[in-house]
C-alpha positions as CSV (number, residue, x, y, z in Angstrom):
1,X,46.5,-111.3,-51.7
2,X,46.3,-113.8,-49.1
3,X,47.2,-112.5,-45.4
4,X,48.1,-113.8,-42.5
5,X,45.0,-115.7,-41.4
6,X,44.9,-117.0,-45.1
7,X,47.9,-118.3,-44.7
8,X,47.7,-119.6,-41.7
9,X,44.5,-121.4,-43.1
10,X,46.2,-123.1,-45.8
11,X,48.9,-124.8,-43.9
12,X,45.6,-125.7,-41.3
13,X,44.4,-127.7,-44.1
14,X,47.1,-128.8,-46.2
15,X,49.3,-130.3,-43.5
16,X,48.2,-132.7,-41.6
17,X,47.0,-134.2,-45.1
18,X,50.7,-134.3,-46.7
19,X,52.6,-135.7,-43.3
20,X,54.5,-138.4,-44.4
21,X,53.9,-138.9,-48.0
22,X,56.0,-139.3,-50.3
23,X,57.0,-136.8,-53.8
24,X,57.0,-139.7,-56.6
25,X,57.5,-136.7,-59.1
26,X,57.2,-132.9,-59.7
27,X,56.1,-131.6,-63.0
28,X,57.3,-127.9,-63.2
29,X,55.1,-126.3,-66.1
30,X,56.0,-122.8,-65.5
31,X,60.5,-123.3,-64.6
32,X,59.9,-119.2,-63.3
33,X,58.1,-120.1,-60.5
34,X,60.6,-121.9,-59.0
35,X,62.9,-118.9,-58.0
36,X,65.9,-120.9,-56.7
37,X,67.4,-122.9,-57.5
38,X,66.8,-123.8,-61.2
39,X,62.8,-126.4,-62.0
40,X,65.4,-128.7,-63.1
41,X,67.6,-129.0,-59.5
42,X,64.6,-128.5,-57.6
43,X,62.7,-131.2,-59.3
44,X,65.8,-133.6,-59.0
45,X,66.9,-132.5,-55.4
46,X,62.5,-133.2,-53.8
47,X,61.9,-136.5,-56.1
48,X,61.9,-139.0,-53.5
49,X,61.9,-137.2,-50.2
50,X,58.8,-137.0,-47.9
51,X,56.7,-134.3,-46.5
52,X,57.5,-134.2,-42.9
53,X,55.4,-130.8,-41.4
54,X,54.5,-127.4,-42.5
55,X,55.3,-123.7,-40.7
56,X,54.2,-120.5,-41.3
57,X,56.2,-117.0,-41.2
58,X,54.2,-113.6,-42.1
59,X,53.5,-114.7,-46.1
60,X,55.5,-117.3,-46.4
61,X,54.9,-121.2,-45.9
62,X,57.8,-123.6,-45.6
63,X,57.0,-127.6,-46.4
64,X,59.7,-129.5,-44.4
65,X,60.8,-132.5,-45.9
66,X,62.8,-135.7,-44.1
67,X,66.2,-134.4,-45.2
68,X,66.6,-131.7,-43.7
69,X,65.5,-129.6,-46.5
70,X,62.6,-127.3,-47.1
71,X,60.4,-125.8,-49.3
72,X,59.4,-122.0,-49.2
73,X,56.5,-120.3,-50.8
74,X,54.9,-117.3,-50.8
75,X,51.7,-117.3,-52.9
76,X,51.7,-113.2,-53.6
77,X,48.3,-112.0,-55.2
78,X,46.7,-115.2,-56.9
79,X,48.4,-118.1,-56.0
80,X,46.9,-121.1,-54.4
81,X,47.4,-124.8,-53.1
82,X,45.6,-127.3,-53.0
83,X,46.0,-131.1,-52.0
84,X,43.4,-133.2,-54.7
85,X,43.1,-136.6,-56.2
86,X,45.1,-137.3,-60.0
87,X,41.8,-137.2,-61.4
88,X,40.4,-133.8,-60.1
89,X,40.6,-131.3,-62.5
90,X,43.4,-128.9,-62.7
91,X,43.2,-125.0,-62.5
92,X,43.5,-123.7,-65.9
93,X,46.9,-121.5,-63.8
94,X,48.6,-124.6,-62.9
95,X,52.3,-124.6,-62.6
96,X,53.3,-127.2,-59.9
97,X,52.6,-130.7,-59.5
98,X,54.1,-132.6,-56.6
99,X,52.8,-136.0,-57.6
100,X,52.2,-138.5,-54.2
101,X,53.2,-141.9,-53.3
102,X,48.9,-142.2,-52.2
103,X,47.7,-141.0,-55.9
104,X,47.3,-137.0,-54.7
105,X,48.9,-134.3,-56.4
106,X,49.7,-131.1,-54.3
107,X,48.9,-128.5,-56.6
108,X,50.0,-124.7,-57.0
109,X,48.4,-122.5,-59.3
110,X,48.7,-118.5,-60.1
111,X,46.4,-116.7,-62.5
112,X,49.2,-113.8,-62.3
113,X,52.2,-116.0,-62.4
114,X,53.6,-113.7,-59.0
115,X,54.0,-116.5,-56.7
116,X,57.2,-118.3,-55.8
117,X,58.9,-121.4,-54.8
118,X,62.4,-121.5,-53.3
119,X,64.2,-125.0,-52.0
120,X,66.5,-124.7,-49.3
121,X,68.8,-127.3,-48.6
122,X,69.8,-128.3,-45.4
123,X,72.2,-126.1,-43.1
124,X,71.7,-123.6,-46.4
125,X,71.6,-120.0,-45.2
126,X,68.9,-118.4,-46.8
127,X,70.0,-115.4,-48.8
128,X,67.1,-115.9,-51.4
129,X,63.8,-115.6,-49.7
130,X,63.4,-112.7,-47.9
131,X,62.2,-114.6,-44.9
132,X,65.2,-113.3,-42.5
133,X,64.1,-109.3,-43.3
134,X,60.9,-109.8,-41.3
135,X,60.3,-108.2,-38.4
136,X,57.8,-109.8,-35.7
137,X,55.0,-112.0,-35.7
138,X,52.2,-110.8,-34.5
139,X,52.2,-113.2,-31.8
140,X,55.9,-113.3,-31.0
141,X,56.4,-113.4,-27.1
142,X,58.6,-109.9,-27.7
143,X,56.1,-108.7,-29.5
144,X,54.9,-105.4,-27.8
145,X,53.8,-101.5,-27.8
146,X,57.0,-100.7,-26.5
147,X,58.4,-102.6,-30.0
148,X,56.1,-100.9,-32.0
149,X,56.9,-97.5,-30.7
150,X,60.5,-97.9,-31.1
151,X,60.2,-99.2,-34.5
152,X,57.9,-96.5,-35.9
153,X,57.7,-93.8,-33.1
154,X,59.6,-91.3,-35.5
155,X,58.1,-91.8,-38.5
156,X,55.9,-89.6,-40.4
157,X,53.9,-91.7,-42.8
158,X,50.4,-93.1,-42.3
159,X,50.3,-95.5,-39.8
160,X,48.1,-97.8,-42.1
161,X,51.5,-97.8,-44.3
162,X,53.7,-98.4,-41.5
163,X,51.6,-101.7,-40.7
164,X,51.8,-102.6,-44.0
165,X,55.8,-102.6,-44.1
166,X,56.3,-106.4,-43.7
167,X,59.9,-105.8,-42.1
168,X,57.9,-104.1,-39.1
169,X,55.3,-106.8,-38.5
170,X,55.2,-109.9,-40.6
171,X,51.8,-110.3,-42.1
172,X,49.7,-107.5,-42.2
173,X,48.2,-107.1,-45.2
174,X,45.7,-104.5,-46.4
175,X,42.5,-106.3,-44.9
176,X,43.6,-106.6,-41.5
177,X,45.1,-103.3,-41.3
178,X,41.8,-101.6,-41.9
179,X,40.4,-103.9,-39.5
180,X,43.0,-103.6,-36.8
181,X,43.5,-99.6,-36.9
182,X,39.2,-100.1,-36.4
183,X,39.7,-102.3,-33.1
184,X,42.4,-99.7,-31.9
185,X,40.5,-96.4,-32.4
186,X,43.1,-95.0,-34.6
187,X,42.7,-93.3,-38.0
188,X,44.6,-94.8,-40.6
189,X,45.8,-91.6,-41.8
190,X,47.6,-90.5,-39.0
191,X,51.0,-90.0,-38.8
192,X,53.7,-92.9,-36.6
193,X,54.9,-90.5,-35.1
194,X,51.3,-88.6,-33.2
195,X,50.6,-91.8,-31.6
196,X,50.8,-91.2,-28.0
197,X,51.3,-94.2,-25.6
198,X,48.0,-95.2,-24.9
199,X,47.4,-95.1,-28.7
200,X,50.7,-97.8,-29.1
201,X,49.2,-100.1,-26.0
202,X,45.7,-100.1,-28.2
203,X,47.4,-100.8,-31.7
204,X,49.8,-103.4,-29.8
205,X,46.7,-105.2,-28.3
206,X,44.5,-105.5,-31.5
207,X,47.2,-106.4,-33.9
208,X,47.2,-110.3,-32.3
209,X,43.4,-110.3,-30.9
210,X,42.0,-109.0,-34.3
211,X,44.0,-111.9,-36.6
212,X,43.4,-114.4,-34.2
213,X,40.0,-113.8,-34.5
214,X,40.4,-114.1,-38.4
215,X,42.2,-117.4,-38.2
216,X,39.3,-118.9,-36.1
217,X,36.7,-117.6,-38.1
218,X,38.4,-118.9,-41.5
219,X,38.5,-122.5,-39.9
220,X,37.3,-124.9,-43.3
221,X,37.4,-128.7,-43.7
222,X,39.8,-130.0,-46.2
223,X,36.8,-131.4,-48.0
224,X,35.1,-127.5,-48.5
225,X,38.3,-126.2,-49.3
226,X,38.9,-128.9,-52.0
227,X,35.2,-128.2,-53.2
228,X,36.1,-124.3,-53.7
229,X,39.7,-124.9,-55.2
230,X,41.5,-123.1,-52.2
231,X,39.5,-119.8,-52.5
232,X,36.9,-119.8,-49.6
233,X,38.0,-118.5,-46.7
234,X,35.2,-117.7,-43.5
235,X,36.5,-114.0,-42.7
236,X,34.0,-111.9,-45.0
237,X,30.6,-111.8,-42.9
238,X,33.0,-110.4,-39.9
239,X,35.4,-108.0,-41.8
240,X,34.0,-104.7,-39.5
241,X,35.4,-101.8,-42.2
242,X,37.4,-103.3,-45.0
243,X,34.5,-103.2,-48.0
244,X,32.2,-101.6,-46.4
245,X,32.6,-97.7,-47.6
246,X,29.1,-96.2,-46.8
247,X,27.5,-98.3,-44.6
248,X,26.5,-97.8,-41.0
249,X,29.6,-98.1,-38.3
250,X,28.5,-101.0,-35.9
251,X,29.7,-98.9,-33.1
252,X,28.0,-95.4,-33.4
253,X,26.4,-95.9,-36.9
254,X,28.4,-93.3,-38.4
255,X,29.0,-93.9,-42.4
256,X,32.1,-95.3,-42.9
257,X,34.6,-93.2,-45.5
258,X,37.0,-94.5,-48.2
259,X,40.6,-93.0,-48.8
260,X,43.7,-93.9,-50.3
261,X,46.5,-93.8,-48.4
262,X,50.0,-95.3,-50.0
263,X,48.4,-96.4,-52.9
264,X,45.8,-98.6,-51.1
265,X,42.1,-98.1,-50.6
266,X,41.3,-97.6,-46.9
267,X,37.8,-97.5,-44.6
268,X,37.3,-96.4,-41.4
269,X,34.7,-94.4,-39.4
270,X,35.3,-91.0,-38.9
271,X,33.7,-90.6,-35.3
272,X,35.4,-94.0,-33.6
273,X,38.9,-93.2,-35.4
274,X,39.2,-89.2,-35.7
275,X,42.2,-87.8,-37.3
């Protein structure tokens, strides 16, 4: 699933290409993907209006358009989007075609059929997205150890779960959990609430350093993303833990160990992070 640097990558590339065109049409081949309101409003409500900018928040992109309105996705395992000529050929997973006043299509396709679109119209509240349940981002000004602490001081499960708990931190997925719980020195295993406060300042400073880092190294030109269909991202050759069961620590050469905590497969090194 795509995390937060992914994410974040996407709307790098896809918006300043989309600014100010134009949707001349939207072919909706799958109508479930468009979770509210029904393909057929959506379709007629976007015909016509123009792409104006793109935000981010945790998962979820938003495509603002010159009404007011806005377009929310959240791409869940296998969805991806991608900006390409009429002519390029389409994902065999294609559902949505936003069809441009310059001959591009803007593109989403799922292999898993997860993903979702939801249009929002303007001075709508948004009861449909899940947007307004998230808790910080990780580079929110309030963001903090002090907010951490409160949020998860009392809690007994696995902090690698607790990062993972989008209404906590907006974001994290299981990638950069691995990786940040590495930067901070802390098992994943071990419980909220055993963290002591040097242990919250650590976690509160890596959270932000570690998926900035990701975002920069992820940095692609629209043309290689085009080329690989959306799918290359630049964070592999730096991931420190995540993939790596087995091999040598890079900090005391230690081999790294594999667990499952919550359901999800976890690495870490058993000298720098000690339960």
């Amino acid at each position: 699933m795509p995390e937060l640097p992914e994410v974040e990558t996407i709307k790098q590339v896809i918006e300043p290409q989309i600014q100010g065109l134009k949707i001349i049409n939207a072919i909706i081949k799958r109508p479930e993907v468009t979770a509210y309101p029904t393909a057929d409003k959506f379709k007629k409500r976007i015909t016509g209006q123009t792409f104006m900018g793109m935000s981010r928040r945790g998962k979820f992109l938003s495509i603002h358009l010159d009404s007011g309105d806005q377009i929310v996705l959240h791409l869940r395992m296998t969805g991806r989007l991608l900006l390409a000529p009429h002519d390029y050929p389409k994902e065999k997973h294609t559902h949505i075609i936003f069809q441009l006043n310059n001959g591009k299509e803007l593109r989403f396709s799922d292999m898993r059929r997860f993903g979702r679109f939801w249009l929002l119209q303007q001075g709508e509240t948004d009861t449909y997205t899940g947007i307004s349940k998230l808790g910080f981002e990780p580079f929110d000004p309030e963001f903090s150890a002090a907010y951490l602490k409160t949020k998860l001081e009392k809690r007994k499960k696995a902090i690698k779960t607790c990062l993972l708990d989008q209404n906590i931190v907006a974001g994290i997925g299981n990638i950069y959990a691995d990786e940040i719980l590495f930067a901070a020195g802390i098992h994943p295993a071990r419980p909220a609430n055993s963290l002591n406060a040097k242990e919250w300042e650590s976690l509160a400073t890596a959270i932000p350093k570690r998926l900035s880092y990701f975002i920069e190294k992820n940095k692609i030109t629209p043309e290689e993303y085009l080329e690989t269909r959306g799918q290359e991202y630049r964070n592999t050759p730096f991931l420190q833990v995540y993939g790596h069961a087995d091999n040598p620590c890079l900090i005391c050469a230690a081999k790294l160990c594999r667990t499952v905590i919550g359901g999800r497969s976890s690495v870490y090194c058993p000298v720098c992070q000690k339960q």
